[in-house]
C-alpha positions as CSV (number, residue, x, y, z in Angstrom):
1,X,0.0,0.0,0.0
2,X,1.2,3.3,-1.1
3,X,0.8,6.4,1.2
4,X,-1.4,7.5,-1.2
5,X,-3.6,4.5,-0.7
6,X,-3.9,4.5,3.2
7,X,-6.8,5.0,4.5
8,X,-6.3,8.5,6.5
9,X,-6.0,8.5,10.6
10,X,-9.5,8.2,11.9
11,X,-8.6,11.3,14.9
12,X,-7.8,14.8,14.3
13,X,-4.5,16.2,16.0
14,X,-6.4,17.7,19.3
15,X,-8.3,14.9,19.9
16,X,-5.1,12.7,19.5
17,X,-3.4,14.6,21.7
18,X,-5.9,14.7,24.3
19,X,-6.2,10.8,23.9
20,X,-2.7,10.5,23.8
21,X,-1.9,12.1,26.9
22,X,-4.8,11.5,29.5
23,X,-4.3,7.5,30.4
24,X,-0.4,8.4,30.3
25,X,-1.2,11.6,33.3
26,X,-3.8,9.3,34.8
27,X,-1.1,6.5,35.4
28,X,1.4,9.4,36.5
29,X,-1.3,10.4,38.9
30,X,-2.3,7.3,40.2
31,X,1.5,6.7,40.7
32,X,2.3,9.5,42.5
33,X,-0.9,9.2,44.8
34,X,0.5,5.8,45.5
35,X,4.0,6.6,46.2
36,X,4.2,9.9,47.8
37,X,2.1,9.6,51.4
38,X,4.1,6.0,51.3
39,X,7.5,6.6,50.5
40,X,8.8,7.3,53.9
41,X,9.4,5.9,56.3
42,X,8.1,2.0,54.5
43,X,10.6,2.4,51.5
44,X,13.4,3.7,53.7
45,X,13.3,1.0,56.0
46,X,13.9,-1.7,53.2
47,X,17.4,-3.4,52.5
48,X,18.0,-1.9,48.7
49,X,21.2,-3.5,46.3
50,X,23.9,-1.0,46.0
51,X,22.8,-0.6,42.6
52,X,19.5,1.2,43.8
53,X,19.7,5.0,42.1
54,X,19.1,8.0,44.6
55,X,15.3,8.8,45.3
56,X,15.9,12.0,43.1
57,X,16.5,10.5,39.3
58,X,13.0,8.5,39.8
59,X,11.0,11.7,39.3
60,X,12.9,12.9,35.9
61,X,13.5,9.8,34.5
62,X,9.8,8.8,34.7
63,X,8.9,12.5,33.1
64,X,10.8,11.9,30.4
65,X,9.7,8.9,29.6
66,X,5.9,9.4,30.3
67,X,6.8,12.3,27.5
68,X,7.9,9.2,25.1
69,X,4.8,7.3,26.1
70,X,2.3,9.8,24.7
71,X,4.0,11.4,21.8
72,X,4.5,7.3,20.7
73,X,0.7,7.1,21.2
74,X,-0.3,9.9,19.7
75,X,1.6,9.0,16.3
76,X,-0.5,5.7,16.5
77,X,-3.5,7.4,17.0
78,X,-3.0,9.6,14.2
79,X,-1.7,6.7,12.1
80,X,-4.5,5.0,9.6
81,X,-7.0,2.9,10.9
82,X,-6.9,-1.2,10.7
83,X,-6.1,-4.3,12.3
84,X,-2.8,-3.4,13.5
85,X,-3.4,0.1,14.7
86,X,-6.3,-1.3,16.7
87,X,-3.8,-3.7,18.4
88,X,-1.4,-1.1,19.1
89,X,-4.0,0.7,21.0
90,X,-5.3,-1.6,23.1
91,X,-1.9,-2.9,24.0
92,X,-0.5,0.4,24.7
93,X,-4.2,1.3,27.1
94,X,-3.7,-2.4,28.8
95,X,0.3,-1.7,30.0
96,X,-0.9,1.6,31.3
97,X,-3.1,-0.1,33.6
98,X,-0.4,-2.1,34.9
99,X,2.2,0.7,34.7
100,X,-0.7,2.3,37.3
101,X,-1.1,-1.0,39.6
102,X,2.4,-1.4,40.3
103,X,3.1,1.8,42.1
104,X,0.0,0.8,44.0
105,X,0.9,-2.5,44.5
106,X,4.5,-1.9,45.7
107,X,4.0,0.9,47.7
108,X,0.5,1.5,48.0
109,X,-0.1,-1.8,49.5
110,X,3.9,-2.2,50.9
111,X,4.2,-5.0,49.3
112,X,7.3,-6.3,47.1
113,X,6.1,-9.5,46.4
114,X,2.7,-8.3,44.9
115,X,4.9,-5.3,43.2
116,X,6.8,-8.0,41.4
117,X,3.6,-10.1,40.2
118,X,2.6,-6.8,38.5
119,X,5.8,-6.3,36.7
120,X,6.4,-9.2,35.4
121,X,2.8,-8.9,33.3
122,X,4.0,-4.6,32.6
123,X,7.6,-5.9,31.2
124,X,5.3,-8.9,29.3
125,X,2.5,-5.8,28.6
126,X,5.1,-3.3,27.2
127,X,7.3,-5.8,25.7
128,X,4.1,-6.6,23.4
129,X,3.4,-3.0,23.1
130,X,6.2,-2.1,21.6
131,X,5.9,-5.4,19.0
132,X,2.4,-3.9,18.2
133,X,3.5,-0.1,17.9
134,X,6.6,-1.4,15.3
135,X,4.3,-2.7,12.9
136,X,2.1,0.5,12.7
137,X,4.9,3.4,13.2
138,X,8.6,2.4,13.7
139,X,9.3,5.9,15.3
140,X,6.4,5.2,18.1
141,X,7.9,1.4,18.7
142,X,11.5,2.7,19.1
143,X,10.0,5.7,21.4
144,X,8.8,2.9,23.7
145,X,12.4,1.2,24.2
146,X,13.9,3.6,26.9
147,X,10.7,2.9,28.5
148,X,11.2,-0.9,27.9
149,X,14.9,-0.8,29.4
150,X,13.9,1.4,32.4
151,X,11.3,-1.5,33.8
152,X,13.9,-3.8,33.0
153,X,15.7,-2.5,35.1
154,X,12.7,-1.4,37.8
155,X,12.1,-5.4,37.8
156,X,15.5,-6.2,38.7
157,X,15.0,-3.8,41.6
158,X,12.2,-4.6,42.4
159,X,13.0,-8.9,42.7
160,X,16.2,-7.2,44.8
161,X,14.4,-5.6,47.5
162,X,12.4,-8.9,47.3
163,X,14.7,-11.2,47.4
164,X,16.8,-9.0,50.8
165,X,13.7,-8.5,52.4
């Protein structure tokens, strides 16, 4: 199929945008919620590898890659309709959700084990995400990889703190 041949992207830039960016701030939100009134003195009090970053690159690091997160989904959302665009969509609203339940799993609920069980299916979620955002806009899936490596690395931490306490 040509580009002149594609069928054009079902939503207008402002509405893209919009729907680009709301279940990205609504996980931010819900994360934040979860981790700020919880943070101290729970998260202090845990044994953490030496590898653990200081509390202070959590906050930029996740901005910049909540950034990625919608300006990926908004080039899906603007890309044209079908099969695969669908896919991408649904994948992308589904690892939100779990990108969301971890923060209230791990330190919502203080709980390392249940904060694991969660990112294992986010790493499987995204992981899948990014497979379903490649075959609709290659820009958008290689937005998602930082993202990808970061909870790679989050579920290493994460089975860490685990495993020492």
């Amino acid at each position: 199929m040509t580009s002149e041949t594609l069928p054009p992207s079902p939503m207008g830039k402002l509405p893209a945008a919009f729907a680009a960016v709301a279940p990205v701030a609504l996980a931010a939100i819900i994360g934040n919620l979860a981790t700020m009134p919880n943070l101290a003195p729970w998260y202090e009090s845990l044994a953490k590898p030496p590898f653990n970053p200081p509390n202070g690159v959590f906050g930029p690091v996740w901005t910049l890659l909540y950034v990625l997160m919608a300006w990926a989904f908004f080039r899906i959302l603007r890309s044209p309709d079908g099969a695969p665009r669908r896919r991408a969509i649904i994948f992308f609203l589904v690892q939100m959700a779990f990108n969301a339940a971890w923060s209230v799993a791990f330190f919502g609920f203080h709980s390392p084990l249940a904060g694991f069980v969660v990112i294992l299916l986010l790493i499987t979620t995204i992981a899948a995400t990014v497979h379903a955002f490649l075959a609709v806009d290659r820009i958008a899936g290689g937005a998602l990889v930082p993202y990808l490596g970061w909870v790679a690395f989050a579920m290493l931490l994460n089975a860490s703190i685990l495993w020492l306490n």
